[in-house]
C-alpha positions as CSV (number, residue, x, y, z in Angstrom):
1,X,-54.0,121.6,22.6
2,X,-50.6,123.0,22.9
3,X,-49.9,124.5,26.1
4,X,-46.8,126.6,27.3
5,X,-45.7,126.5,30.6
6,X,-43.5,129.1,31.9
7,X,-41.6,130.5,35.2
8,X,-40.6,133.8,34.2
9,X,-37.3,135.2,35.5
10,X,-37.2,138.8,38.2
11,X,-37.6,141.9,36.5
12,X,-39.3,143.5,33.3
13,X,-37.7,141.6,29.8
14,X,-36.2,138.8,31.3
15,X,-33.3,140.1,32.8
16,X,-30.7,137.1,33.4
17,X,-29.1,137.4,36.4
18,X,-25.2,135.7,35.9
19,X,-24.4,134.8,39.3
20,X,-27.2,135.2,41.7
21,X,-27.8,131.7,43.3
22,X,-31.4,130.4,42.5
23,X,-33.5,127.8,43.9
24,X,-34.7,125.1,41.5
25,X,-38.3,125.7,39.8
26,X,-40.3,122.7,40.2
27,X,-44.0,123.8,40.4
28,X,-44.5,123.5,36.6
29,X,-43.9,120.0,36.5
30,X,-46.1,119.1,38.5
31,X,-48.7,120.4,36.3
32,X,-46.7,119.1,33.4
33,X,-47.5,115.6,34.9
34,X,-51.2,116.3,35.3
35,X,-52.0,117.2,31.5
36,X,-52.9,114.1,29.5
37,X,-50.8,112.6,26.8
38,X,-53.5,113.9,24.0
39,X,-52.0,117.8,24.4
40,X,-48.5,119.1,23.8
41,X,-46.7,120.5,26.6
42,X,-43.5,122.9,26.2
43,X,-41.6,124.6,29.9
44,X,-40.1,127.2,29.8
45,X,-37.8,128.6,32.9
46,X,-37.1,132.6,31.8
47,X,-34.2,132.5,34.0
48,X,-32.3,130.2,31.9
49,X,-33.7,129.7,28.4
50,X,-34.6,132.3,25.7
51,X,-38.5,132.5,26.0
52,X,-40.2,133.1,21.8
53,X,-43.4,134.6,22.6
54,X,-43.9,135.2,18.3
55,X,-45.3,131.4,18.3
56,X,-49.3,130.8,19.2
57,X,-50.1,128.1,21.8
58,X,-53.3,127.2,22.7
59,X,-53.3,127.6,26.4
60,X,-50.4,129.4,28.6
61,X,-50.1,128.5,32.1
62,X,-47.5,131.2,34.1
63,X,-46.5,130.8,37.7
64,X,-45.2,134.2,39.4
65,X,-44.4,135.4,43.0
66,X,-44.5,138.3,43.8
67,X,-40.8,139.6,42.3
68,X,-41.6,137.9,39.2
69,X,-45.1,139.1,38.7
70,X,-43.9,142.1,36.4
71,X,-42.3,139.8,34.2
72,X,-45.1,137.2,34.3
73,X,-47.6,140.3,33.1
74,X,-45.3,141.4,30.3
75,X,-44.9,137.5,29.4
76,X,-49.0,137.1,29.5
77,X,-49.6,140.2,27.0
78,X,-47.1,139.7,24.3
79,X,-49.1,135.6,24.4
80,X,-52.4,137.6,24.1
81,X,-51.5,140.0,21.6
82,X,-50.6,136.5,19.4
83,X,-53.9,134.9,19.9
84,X,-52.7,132.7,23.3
85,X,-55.2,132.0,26.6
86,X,-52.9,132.7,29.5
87,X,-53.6,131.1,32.4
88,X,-51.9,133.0,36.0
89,X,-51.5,130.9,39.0
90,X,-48.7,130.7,42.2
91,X,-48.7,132.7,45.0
92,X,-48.9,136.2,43.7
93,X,-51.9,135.8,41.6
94,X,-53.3,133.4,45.0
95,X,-53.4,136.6,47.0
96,X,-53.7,138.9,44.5
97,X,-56.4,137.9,42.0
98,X,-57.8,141.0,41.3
99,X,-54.6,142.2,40.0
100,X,-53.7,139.0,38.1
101,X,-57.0,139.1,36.4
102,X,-56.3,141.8,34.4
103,X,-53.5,140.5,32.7
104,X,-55.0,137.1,31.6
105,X,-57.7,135.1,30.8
106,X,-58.0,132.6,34.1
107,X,-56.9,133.1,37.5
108,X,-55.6,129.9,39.6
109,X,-55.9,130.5,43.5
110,X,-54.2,128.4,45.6
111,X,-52.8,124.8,44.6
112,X,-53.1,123.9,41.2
113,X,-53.3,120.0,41.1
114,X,-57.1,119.9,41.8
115,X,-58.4,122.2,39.5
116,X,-56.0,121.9,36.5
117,X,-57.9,119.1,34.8
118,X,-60.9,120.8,35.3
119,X,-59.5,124.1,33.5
120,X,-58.3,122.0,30.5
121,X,-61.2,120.4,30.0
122,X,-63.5,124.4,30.1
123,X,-60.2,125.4,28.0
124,X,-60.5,122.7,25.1
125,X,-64.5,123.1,24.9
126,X,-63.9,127.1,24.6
127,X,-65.5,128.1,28.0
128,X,-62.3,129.3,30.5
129,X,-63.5,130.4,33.9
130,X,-62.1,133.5,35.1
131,X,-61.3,131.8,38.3
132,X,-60.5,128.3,39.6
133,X,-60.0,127.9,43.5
134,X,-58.4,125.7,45.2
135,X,-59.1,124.8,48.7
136,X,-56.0,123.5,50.7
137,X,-56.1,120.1,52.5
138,X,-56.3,117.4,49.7
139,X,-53.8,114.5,49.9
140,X,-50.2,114.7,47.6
141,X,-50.6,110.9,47.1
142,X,-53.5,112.0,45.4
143,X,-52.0,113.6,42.3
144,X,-48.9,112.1,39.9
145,X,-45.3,112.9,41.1
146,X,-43.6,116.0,38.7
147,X,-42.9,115.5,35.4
148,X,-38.9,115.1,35.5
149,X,-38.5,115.0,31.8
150,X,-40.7,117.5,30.7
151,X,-38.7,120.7,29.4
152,X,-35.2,121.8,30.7
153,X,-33.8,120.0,33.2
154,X,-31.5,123.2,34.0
155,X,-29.8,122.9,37.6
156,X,-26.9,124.1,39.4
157,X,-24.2,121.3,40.0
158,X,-26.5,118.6,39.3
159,X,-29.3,119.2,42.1
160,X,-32.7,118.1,41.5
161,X,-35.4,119.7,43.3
162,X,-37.2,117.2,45.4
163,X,-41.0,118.4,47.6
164,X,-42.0,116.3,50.5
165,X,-44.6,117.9,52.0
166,X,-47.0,121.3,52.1
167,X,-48.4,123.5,54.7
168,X,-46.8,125.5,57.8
169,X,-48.0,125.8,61.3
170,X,-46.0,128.6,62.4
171,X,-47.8,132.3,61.9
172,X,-44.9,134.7,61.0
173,X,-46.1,138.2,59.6
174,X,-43.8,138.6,57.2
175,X,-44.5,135.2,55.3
176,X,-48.2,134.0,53.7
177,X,-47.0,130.7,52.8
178,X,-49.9,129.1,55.2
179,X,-52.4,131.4,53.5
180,X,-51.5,129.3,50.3
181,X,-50.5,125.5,51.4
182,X,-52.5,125.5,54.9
183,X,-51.5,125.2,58.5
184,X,-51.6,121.4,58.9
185,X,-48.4,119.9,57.5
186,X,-49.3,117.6,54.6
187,X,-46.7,114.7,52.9
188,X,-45.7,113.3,50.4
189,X,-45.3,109.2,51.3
190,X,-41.9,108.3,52.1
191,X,-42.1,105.2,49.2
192,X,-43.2,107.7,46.9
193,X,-40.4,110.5,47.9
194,X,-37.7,108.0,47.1
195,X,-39.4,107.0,43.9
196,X,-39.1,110.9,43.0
197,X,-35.8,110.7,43.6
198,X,-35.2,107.7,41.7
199,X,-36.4,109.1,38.6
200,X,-34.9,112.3,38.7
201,X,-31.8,110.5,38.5
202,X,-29.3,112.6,40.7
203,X,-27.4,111.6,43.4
204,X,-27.6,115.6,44.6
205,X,-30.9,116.9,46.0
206,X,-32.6,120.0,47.2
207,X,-35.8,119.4,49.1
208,X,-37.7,122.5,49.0
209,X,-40.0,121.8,51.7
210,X,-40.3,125.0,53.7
211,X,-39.1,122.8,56.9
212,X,-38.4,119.4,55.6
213,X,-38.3,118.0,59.6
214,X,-41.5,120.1,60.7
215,X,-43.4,116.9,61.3
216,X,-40.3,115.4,63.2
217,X,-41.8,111.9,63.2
218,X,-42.0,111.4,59.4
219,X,-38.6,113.3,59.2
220,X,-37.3,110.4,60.8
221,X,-39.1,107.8,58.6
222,X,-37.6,109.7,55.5
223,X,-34.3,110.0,57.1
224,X,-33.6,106.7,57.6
225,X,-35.0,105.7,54.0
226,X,-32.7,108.3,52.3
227,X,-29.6,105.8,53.3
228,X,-30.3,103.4,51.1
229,X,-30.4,105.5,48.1
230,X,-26.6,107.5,49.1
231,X,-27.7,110.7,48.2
232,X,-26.3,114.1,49.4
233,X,-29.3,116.3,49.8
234,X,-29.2,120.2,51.3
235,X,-32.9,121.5,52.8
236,X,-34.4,123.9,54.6
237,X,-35.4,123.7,58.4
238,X,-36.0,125.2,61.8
239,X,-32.9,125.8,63.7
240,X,-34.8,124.4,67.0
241,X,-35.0,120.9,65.6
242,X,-31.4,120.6,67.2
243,X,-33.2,119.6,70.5
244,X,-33.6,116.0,68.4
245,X,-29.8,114.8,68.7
246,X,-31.2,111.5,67.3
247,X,-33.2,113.2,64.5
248,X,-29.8,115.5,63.7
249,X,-27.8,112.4,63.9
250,X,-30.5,110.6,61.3
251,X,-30.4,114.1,59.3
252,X,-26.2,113.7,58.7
253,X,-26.2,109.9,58.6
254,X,-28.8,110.3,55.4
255,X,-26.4,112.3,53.8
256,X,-28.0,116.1,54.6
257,X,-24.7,118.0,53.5
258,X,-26.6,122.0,54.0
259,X,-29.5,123.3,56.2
260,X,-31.2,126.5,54.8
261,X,-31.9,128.3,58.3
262,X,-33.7,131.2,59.2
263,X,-32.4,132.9,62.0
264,X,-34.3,135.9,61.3
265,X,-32.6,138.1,63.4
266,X,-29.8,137.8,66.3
267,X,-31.9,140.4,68.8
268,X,-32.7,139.0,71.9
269,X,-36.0,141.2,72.2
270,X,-36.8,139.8,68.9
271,X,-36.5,136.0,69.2
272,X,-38.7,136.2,72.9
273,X,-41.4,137.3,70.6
274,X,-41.1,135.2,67.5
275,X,-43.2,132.2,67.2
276,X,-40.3,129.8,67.0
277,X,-39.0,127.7,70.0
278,X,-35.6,129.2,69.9
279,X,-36.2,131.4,72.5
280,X,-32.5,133.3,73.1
281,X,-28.7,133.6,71.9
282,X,-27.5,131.1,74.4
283,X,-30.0,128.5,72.6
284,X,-28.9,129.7,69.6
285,X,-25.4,129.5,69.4
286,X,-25.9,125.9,71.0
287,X,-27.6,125.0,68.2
288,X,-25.2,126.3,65.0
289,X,-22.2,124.5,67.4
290,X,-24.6,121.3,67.6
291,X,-25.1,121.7,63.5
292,X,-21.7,122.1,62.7
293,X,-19.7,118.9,64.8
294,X,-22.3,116.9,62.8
295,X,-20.8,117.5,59.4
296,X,-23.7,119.7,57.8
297,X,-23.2,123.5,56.5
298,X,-25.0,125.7,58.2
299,X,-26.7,128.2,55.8
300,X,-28.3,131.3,57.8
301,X,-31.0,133.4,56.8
302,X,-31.1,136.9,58.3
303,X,-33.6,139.6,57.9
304,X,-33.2,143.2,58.8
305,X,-35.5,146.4,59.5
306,X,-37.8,145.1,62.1
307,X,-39.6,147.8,64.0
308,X,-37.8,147.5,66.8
309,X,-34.3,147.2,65.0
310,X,-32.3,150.3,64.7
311,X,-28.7,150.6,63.3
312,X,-27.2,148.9,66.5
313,X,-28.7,145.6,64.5
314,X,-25.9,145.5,61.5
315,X,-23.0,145.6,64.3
316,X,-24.6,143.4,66.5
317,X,-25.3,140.9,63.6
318,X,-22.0,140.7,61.9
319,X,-20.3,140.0,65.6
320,X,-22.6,137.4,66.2
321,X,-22.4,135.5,62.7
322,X,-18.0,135.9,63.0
323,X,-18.4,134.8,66.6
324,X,-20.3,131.8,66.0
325,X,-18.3,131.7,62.9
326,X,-21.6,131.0,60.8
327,X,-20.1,129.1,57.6
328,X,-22.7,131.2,55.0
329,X,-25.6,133.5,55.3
330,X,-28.2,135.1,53.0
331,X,-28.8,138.8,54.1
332,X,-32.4,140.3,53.5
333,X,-34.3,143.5,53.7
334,X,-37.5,142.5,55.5
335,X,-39.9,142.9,52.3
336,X,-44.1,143.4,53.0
337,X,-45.1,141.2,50.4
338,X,-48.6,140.9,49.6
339,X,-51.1,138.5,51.5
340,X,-48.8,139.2,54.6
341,X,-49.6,140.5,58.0
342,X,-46.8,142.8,58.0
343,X,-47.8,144.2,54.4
344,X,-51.8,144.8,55.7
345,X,-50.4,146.4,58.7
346,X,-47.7,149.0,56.6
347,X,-50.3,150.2,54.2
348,X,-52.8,150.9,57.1
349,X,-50.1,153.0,58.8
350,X,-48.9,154.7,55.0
351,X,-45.5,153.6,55.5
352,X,-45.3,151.2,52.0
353,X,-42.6,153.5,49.5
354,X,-44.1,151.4,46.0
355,X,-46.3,149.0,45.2
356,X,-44.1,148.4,42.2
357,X,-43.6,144.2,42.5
358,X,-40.5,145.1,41.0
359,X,-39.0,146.6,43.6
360,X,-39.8,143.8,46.1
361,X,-36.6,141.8,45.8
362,X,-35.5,141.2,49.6
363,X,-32.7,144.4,48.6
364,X,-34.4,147.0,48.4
365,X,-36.3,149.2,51.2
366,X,-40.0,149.6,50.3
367,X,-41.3,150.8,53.2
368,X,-40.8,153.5,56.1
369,X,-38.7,151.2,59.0
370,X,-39.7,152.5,62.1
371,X,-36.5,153.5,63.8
372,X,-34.6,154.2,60.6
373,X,-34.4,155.9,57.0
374,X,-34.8,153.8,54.2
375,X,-31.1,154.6,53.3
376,X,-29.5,153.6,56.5
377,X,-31.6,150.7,56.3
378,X,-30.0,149.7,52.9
379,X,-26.5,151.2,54.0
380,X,-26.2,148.8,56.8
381,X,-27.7,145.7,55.3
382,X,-25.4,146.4,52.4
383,X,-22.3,147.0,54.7
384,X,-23.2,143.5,56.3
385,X,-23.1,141.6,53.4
386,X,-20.0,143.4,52.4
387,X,-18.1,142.6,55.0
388,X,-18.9,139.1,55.8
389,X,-18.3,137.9,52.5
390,X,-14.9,139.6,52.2
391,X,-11.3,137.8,52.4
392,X,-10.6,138.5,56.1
393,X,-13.9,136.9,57.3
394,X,-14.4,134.1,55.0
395,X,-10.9,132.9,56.0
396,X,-11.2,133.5,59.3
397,X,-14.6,131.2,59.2
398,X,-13.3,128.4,57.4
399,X,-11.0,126.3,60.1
400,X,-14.5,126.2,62.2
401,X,-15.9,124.9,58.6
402,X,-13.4,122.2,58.0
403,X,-15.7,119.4,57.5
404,X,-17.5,120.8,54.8
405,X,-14.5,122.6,53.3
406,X,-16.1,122.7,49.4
407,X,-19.8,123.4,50.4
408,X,-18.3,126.1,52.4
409,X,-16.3,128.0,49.8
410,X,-18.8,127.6,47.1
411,X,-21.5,129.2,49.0
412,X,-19.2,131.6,50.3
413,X,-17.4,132.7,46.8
414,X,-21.0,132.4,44.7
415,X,-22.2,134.8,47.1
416,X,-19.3,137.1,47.0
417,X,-19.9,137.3,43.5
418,X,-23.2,138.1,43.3
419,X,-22.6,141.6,45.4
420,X,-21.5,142.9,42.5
421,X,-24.4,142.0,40.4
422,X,-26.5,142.5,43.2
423,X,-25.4,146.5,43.6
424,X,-25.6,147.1,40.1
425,X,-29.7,145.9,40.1
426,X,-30.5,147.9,43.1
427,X,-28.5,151.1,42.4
428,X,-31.2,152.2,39.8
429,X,-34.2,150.9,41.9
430,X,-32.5,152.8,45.3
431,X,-32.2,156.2,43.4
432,X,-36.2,155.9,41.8
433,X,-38.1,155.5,45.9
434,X,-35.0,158.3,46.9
435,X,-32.5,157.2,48.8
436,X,-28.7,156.4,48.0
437,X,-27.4,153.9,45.8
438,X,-24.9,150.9,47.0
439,X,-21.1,152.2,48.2
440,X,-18.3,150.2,47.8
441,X,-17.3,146.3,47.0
442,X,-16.3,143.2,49.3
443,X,-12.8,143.8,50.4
């Protein structure tokens, strides 16, 4: 058969976003690598590539989450109206199924590596299931390592994307990730990790493990391994793994050069009730200084318009990321994706403004916040960003930054530019649910 494998871009007709910084898209090749030699397999990433929907394929296979599941749907019909079985599988169609199943042929829920062979096999002999479940648990030995040479090899400065491990113990409302990949932690062997690496051939790597030192004990095993192969690597990780000098000292000594963060918010009443160890500021603040002496970028991720945030939040953010002297941030609007606590509990109260995927993009209110509008809740997340990214504060940040001088000003200057882009997407989505669009520029 031939199959096409694609990862459509955010939005309706592909939109290409110029400046936005992107994580790497990986997921496809690892069903690239589980399709045997005897079919023909062509990726696709719709973010980067022009994606010709005129030519027939035998099977389709589309991963979406929930921002790109409007795209993924258009993608899906114009491959049916040419004759093409499209298969939908990722997280959106996981929790969504229903949905999904009207805009293809088969419906992957859950992790595709032990049901994809299955699928090809009902595909090639003409009887496609509606639905293939997967059941999380299995071992990632199991199953072949991605497909590195399989379509574009499209990345940002070089960085490979690189997964060690599945699965999330923590229970945060706002995030379904456990509802996909499980609540035990699962790896990928260390030996087989560095023979990942290996064959991606890049000396710059992004692991995309939602906490790559969430099982501290391997972290260590794979930190100490890393050495030999002098890499620089960025992740993500949970700020409160700090309390491990060693493990932070193993973390910089394996050439970790960023940590992905999530702060989530800077509220004291907030953090006492969060399911993370970092209990308070103090702890906090101990922990970004801690980061920082050892030579890696601290990249914080900050969510606004929890119920019990009102506008105080912005000002009380943006003093404690200049006080701290954060090196880079991402800003979000807390966004009720589907499959989520916090989603099941907004639409029983009536408070969800669309259910238009398109509009769930982490800048854009769509919901009712509690203590309030919509508009102030997009005034002050926008004012935020603004102002941290502008000249005065990245300059007064970078002497704090000064062993990761580069790191720091690319993050800090690719975001700064993507404001721009950023306010022109939202300003026509803002004005549709009925509140005002973006004000101003970075200064």
């Amino acid at each position: 058969m031939r199959i096409l494998l694609v990862a459509p871009s955010k939005g309706k007709r592909g939109r290409k976003a110029r400046h936005m910084i992107r994580f790497p898209q990986i997921s496809l090749r690892y069903v690239a690598a589980l399709t045997p030699p005897e079919h023909e397999v062509h990726l696709v990433d719709d973010d980067t590539e022009t994606l010709d929907t005129s030519r027939h394929w035998d099977l389709a296979g589309i991963t979406c989450m929930t921002a790109t599941a409007p795209r993924a749907y258009e993608i899906a019909a114009e491959l049916r109206r040419q004759g093409t079985r499209v298969v939908l599988g990722g997280v959106h169609p996981s929790v969504m199924p229903e949905e999904a199943g009207k805009h293809c042929d088969a419906v992957v829920i859950g992790e595709a590596e032990p049901v994809w062979g299955r699928l090809l096999e009902d595909a090639a002999a003409g009887r496609l299931q509606p639905v293939y479940r997967c059941e999380p648990g299995w071992n990632l030995d199991d199953y072949p390592l991605p497909a590195r040479g399989a379509g574009s090899a499209a990345s940002v400065l070089g960085v490979v994307p690189v997964v060690t491990s599945r699965g999330c113990p923590f229970a945060c409302d706002f995030c379904c990730v456990r509802n996909i990949f499980g609540r035990v932690i699962r790896h990928v062997s260390v030996d087989r990790v560095l023979q990942d690496i290996e064959r991606a051939g890049s000396s710059r790597v992004m692991f995309l493990d939602d906490n790559i030192v969430g099982d501290q004990a391997y972290a260590s095993r794979l930190f100490d391994a890393l050495k030999a192969l002098h890499i620089q690597w960025v992740g993500q990780a949970s700020i409160s793994f700090v309390h491990n000098s060693r493990l932070l000292d193993q973390a910089a000594d394996s050439g970790c050069r960023g940590l992905f963060v999530g702060l989530e918010s800077v509220s004291e009443a907030r953090l006492a009730r969060m399911s993370k160890s970092m209990r308070d500021l103090s702890s906090t603040v101990e922990a970004i200084r801690r980061i920082r002496e050892s030579g890696i970028l601290l990249h914080a991720s900050v969510i606004f318009g929890f119920d019990d945030e009102d506008e105080s939040i912005f000002d009380e953010t943006l003093d404690f990321l200049q006080r701290t002297r954060v090196p880079s941030a991402t800003f979000n609007i807390l966004t009720p994706y589907p499959g989520t606590v916090l989603h099941d509990q907004l639409a029983a109260e009536g408070r969800l403004l669309t259910r238009d995927w398109d509009f769930y993009d982490h800048c854009t209110p769509v919901f009712l916040p509690r203590r309030m509008t919509p508009d102030q809740l997009y005034q002050g997340y926008s004012r935020v960003k603004r102002s941290f990214f502008g000249t005065a504060s990245i300059a007064a940040r970078l002497p704090a930054n000064w062993r990761t001088p580069l790191l720091f000003l690319l993050a800090n200057v690719g975001l700064r530019l993507s404001l721009r882009e950023e306010r022109d997407l939202v300003r026509s989505r803002t004005a549709a649910l009925g509140y005002a669009a973006p004000r101003g520029a970075p200064a």
